[in-house]
Short mmCIF file of the C-alpha atoms (twelve columns), coordinates in Angstrom:
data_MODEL
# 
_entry.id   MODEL 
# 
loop_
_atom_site.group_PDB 
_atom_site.id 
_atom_site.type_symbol 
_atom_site.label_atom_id 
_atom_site.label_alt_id 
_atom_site.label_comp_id 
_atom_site.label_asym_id 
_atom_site.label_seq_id 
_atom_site.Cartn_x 
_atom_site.Cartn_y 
_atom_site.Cartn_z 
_atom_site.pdbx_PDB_model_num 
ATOM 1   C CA . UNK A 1   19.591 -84.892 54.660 1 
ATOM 2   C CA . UNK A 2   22.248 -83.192 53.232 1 
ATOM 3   C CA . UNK A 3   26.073 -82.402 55.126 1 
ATOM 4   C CA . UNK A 4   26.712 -79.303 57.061 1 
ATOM 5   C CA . UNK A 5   28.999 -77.210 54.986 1 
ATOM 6   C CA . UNK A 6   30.847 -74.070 56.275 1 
ATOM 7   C CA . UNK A 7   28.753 -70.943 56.561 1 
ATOM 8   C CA . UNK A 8   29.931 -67.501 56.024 1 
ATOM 9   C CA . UNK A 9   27.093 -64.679 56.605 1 
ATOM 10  C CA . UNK A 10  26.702 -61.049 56.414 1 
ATOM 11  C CA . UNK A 11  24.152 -58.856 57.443 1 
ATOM 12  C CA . UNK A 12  21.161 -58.860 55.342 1 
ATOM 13  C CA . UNK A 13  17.889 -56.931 56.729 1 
ATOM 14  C CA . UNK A 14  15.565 -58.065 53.740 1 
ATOM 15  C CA . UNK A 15  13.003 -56.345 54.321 1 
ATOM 16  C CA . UNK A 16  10.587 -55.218 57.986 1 
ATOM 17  C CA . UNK A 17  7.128  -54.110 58.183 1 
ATOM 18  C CA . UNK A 18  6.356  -51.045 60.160 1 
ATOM 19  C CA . UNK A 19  6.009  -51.952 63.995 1 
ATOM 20  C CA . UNK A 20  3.433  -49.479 64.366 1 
ATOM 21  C CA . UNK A 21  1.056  -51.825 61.653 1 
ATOM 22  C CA . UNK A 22  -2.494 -52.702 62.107 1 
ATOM 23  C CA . UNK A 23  -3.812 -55.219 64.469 1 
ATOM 24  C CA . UNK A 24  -3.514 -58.576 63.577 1 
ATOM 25  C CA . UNK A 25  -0.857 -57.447 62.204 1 
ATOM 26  C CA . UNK A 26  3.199  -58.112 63.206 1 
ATOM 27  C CA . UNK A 27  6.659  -57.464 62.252 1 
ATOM 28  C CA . UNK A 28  8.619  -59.496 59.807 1 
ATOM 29  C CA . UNK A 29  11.811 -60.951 58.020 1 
ATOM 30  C CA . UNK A 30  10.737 -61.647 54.377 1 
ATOM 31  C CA . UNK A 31  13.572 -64.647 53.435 1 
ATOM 32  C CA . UNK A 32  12.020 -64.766 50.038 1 
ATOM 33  C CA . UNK A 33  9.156  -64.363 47.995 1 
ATOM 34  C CA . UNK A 34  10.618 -65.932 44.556 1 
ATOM 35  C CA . UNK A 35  9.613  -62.988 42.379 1 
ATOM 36  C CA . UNK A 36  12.959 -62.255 41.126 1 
ATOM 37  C CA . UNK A 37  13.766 -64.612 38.874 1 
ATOM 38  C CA . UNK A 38  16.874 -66.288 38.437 1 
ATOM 39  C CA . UNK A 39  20.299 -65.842 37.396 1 
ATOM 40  C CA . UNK A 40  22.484 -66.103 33.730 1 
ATOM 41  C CA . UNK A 41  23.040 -69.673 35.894 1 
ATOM 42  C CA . UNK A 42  19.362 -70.435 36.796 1 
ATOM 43  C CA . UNK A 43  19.745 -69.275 40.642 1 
ATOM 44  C CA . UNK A 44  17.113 -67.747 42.073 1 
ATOM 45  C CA . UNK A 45  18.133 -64.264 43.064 1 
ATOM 46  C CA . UNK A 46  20.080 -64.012 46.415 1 
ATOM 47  C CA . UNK A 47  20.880 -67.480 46.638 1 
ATOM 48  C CA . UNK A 48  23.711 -69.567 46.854 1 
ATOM 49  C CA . UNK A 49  24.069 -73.152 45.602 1 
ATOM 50  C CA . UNK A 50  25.428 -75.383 48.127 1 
ATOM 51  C CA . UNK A 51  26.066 -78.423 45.939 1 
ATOM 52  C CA . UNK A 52  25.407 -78.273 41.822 1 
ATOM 53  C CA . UNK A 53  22.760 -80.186 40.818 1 
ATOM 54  C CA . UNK A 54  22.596 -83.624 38.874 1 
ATOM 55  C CA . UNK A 55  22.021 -83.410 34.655 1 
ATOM 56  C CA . UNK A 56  18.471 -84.887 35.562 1 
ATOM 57  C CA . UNK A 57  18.108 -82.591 38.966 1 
ATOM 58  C CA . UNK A 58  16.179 -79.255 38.496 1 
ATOM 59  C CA . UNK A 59  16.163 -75.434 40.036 1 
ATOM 60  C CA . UNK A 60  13.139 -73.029 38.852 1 
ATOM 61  C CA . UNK A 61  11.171 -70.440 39.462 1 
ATOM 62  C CA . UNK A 62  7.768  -70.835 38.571 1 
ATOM 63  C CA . UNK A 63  4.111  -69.212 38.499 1 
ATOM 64  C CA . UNK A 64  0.507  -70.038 39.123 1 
ATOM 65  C CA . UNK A 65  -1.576 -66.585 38.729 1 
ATOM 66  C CA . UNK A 66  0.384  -64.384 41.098 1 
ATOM 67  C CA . UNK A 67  2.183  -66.838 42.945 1 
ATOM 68  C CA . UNK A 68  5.381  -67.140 42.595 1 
ATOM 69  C CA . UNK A 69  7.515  -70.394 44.026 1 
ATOM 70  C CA . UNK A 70  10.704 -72.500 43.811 1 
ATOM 71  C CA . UNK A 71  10.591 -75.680 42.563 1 
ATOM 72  C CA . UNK A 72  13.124 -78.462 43.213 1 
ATOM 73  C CA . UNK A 73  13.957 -81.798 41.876 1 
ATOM 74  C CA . UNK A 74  16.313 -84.506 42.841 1 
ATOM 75  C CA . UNK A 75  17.134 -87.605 40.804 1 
ATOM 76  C CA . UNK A 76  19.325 -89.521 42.702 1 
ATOM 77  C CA . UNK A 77  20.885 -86.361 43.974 1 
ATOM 78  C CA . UNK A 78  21.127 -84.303 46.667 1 
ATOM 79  C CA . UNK A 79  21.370 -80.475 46.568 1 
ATOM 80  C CA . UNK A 80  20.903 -77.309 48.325 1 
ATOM 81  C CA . UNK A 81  19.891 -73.620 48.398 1 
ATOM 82  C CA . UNK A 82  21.497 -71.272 50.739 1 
ATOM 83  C CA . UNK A 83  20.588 -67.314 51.549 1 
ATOM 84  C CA . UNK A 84  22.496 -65.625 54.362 1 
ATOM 85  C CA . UNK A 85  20.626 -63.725 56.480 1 
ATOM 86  C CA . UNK A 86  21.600 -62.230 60.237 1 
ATOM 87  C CA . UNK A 87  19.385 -61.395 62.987 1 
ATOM 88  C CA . UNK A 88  18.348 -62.345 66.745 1 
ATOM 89  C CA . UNK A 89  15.982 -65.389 66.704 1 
ATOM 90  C CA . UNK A 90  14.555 -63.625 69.788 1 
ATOM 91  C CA . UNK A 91  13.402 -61.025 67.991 1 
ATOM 92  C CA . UNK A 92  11.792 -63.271 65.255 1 
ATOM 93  C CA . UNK A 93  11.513 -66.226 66.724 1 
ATOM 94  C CA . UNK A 94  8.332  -67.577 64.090 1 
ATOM 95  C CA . UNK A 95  9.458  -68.917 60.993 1 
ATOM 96  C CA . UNK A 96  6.934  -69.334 58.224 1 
ATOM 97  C CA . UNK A 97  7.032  -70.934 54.978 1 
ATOM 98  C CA . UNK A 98  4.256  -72.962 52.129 1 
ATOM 99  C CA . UNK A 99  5.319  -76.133 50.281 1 
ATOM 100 C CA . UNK A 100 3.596  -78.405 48.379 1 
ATOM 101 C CA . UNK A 101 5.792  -82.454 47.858 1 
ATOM 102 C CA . UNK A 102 4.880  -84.023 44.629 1 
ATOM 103 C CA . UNK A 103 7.315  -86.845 44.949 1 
ATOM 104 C CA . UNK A 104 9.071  -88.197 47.762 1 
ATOM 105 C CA . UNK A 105 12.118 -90.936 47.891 1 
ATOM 106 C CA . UNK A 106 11.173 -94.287 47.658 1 
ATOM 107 C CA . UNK A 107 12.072 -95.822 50.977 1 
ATOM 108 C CA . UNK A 108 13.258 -92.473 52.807 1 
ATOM 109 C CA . UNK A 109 13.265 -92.282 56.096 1 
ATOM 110 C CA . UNK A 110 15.230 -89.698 58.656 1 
ATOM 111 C CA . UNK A 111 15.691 -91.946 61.017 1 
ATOM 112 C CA . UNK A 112 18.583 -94.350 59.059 1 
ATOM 113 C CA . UNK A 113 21.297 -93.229 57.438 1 
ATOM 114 C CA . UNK A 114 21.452 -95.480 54.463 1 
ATOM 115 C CA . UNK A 115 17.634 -94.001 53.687 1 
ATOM 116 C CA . UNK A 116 18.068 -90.372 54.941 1 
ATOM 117 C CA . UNK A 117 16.225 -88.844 52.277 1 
ATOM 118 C CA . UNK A 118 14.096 -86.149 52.193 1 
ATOM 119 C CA . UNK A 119 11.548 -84.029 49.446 1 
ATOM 120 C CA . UNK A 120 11.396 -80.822 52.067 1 
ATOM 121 C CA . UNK A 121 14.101 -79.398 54.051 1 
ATOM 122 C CA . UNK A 122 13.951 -76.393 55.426 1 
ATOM 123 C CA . UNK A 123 16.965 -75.705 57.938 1 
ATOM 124 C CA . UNK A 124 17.955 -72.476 60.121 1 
ATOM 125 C CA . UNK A 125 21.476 -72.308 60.616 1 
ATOM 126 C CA . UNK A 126 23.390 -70.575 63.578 1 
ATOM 127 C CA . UNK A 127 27.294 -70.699 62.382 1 
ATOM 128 C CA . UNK A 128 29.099 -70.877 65.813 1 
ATOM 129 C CA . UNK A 129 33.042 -70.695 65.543 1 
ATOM 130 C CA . UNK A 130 34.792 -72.704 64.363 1 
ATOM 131 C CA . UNK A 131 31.864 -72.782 62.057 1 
ATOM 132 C CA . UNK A 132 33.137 -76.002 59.829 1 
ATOM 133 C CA . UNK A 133 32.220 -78.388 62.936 1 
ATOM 134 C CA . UNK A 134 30.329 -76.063 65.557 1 
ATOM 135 C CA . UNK A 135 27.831 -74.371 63.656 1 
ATOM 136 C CA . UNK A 136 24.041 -75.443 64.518 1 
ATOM 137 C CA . UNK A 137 21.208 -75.932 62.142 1 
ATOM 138 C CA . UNK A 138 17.531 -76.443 63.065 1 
ATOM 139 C CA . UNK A 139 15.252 -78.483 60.428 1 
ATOM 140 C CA . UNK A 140 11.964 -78.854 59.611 1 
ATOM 141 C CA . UNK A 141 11.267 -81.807 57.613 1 
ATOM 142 C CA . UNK A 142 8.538  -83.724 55.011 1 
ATOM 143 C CA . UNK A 143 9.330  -87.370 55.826 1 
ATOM 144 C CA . UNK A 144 8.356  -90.825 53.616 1 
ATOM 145 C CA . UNK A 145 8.139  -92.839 56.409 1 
ATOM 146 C CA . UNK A 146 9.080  -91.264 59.870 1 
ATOM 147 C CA . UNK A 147 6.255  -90.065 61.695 1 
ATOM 148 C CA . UNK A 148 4.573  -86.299 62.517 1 
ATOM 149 C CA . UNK A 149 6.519  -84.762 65.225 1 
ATOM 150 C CA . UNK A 150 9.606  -87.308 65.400 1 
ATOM 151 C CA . UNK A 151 12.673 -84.980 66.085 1 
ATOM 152 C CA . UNK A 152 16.057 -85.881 66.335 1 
ATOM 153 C CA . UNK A 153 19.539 -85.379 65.181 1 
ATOM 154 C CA . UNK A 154 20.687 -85.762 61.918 1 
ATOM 155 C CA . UNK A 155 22.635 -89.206 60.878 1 
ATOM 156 C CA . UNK A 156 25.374 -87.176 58.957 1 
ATOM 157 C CA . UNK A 157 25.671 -84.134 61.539 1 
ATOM 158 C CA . UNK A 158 25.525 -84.270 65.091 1 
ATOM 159 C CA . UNK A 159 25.187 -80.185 65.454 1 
ATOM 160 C CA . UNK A 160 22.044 -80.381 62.892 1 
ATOM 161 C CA . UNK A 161 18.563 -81.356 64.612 1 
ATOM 162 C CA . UNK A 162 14.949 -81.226 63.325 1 
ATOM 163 C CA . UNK A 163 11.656 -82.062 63.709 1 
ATOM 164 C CA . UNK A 164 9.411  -83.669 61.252 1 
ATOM 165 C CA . UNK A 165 6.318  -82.059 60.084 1 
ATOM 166 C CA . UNK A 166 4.689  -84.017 57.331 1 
ATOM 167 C CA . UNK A 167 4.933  -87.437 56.371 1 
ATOM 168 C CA . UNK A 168 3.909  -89.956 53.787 1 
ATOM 169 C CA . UNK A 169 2.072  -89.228 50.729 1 
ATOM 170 C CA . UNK A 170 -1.308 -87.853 51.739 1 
ATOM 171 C CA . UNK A 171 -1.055 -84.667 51.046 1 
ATOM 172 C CA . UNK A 172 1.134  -85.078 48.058 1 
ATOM 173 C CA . UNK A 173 0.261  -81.941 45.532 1 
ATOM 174 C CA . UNK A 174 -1.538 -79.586 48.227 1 
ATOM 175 C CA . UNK A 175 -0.067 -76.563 49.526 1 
ATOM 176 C CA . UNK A 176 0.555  -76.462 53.229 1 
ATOM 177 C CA . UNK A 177 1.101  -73.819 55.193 1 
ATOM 178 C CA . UNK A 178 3.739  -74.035 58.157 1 
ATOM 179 C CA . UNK A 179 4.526  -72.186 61.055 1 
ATOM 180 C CA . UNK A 180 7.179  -72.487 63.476 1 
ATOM 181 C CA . UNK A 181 8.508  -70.923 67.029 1 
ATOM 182 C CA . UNK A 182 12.820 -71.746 66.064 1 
ATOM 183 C CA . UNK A 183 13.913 -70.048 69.260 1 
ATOM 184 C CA . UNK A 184 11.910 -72.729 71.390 1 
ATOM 185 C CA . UNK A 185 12.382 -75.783 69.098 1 
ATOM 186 C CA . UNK A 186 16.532 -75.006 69.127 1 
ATOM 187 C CA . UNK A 187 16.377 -74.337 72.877 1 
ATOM 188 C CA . UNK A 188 14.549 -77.640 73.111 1 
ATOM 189 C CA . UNK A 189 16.835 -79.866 71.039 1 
ATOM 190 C CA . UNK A 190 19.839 -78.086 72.021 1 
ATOM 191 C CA . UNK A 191 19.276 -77.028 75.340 1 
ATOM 192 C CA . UNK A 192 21.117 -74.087 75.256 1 
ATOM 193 C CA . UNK A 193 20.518 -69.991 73.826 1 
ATOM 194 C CA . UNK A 194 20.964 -70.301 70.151 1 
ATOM 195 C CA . UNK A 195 23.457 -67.534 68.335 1 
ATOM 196 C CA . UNK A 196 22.609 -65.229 65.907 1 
ATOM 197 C CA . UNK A 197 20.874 -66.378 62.245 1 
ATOM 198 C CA . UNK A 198 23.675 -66.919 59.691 1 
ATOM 199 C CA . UNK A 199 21.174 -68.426 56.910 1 
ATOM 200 C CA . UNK A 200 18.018 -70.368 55.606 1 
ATOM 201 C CA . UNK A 201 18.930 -73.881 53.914 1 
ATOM 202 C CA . UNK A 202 16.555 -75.582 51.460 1 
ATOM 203 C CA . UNK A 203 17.634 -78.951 50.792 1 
ATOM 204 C CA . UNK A 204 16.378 -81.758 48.726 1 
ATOM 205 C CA . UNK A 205 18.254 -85.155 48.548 1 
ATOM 206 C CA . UNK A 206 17.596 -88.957 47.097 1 
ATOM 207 C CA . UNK A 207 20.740 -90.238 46.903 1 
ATOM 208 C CA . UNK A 208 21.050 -93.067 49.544 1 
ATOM 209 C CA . UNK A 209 17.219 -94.572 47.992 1 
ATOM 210 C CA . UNK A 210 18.668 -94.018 44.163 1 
ATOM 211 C CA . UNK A 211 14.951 -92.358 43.604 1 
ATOM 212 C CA . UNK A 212 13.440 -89.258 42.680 1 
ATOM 213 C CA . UNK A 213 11.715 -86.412 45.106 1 
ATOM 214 C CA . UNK A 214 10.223 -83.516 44.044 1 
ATOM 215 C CA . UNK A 215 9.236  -80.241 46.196 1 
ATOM 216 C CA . UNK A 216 7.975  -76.894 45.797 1 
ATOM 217 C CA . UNK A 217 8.359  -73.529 48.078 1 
ATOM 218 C CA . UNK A 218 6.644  -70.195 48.549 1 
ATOM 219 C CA . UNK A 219 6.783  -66.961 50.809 1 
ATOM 220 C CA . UNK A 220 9.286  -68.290 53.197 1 
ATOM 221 C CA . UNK A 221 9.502  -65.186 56.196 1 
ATOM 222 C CA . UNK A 222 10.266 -64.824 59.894 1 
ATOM 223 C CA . UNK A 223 8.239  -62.613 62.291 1 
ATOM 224 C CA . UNK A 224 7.843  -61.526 65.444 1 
ATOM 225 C CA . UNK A 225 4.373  -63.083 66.755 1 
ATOM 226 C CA . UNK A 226 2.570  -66.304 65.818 1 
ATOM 227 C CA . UNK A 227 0.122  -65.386 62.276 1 
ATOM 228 C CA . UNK A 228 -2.298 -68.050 61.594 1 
ATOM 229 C CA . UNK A 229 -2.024 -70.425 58.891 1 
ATOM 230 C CA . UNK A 230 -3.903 -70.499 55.971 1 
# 
């Protein structure tokens, strides 16, 4: 799991679907949909690096059909993706996201530091000033070895908590659907009201193992009511 870095946000409304839509239907936050590309530095569009990437480490944007995703690779590395975004986790308190892991850190597991090592990291952060040691971040995790539904706090920041979703190699290479309520998980593992949304953090690190992990993301959105997986 990567280190909490400062956060710096501005207000981003990316994009809100009518609140008069259909039934079955709801409001929501699009973070990202990956269909813009990247960057003259290989970026995808709207993000931030939070750490350059390793020679053998990868960032791209790729394609099956229509779909369009962001795929990550860490050799011995660790590296993030930052997008600001600001809004009231009341208000969108469902976060929803796909990934598919093809590799995962030999060895990792949340739970030590020396093997804190993850393929999928999603985090979303809540800067609270002074935001370089009191911002919050709440992660959603695919493990090696710590078991579904383990949550804790992070090994490397006290303010950063998460719960694990996946874990273990068994559905290495399928897409998986996730979905999320973020205002009750941070009101659980904080126990407090959370601030406003500053950003969404992917991460991908394999540093303390000295392996490789390898993960892939698509149509990563907040919204307003539960939607049903796929």
């Amino acid at each position: 799991m990567g280190i909490f870095k400062t956060f710096v946000f501005f207000p981003l409304l990316l994009w809100v679907a009518s609140g008069t839509s259909p039934a079955g239907e709801t409001e929501i936050l699009v973070v990202d949909r990956f269909t813009k590309g990247v960057d003259e530095k290989g970026i995808p569009a709207g993000w931030t690096l939070e750490k350059d990437p390793g020679s053998s480490s990868k960032i791209a944007i790729k394609q099956e059909k229509e779909d369009h995703f962001l795929y990550l690779l860490s050799v011995s590395d660790t590296f993030g993706l930052k997008k600001e975004i600001s809004f009231d986790i009341k208000k969108y308190p469902y976060l929803s996201w796909r990934w598919r892991a093809t590799k995962l850190p030999k060895g990792g597991d949340i739970r030590q530091r020396e093997t804190d090592d993850q393929a999928g990291q999603v985090y979303v952060v809540f800067p609270k000033f002074p935001t370089m040691i009191n911002s919050r971040s709440m992660g959603y995790i695919w493990d090696t070895q710590a078991p579904v539904g383990f949550s804790g706090t992070s090994t490397a920041y006290s303010k950063m908590k998460y719960v694990v979703l996946q874990s273990g190699g068994s559905r290495l290479g399928e897409w998986i659907s996730e979905s999320r309520n973020v205002y009750e998980d941070y009101q659980n593992l904080f126990q407090e009201d959370p601030p406003l949304v500053g950003a969404v953090l992917l991460y991908i690190n394999s540093q303390h193992t000295k392996s490789s992990a390898e993960c892939f993301y698509g149509d990563i959105f907040f919204s307003a009511s539960p939607l049903n997986k796929e």
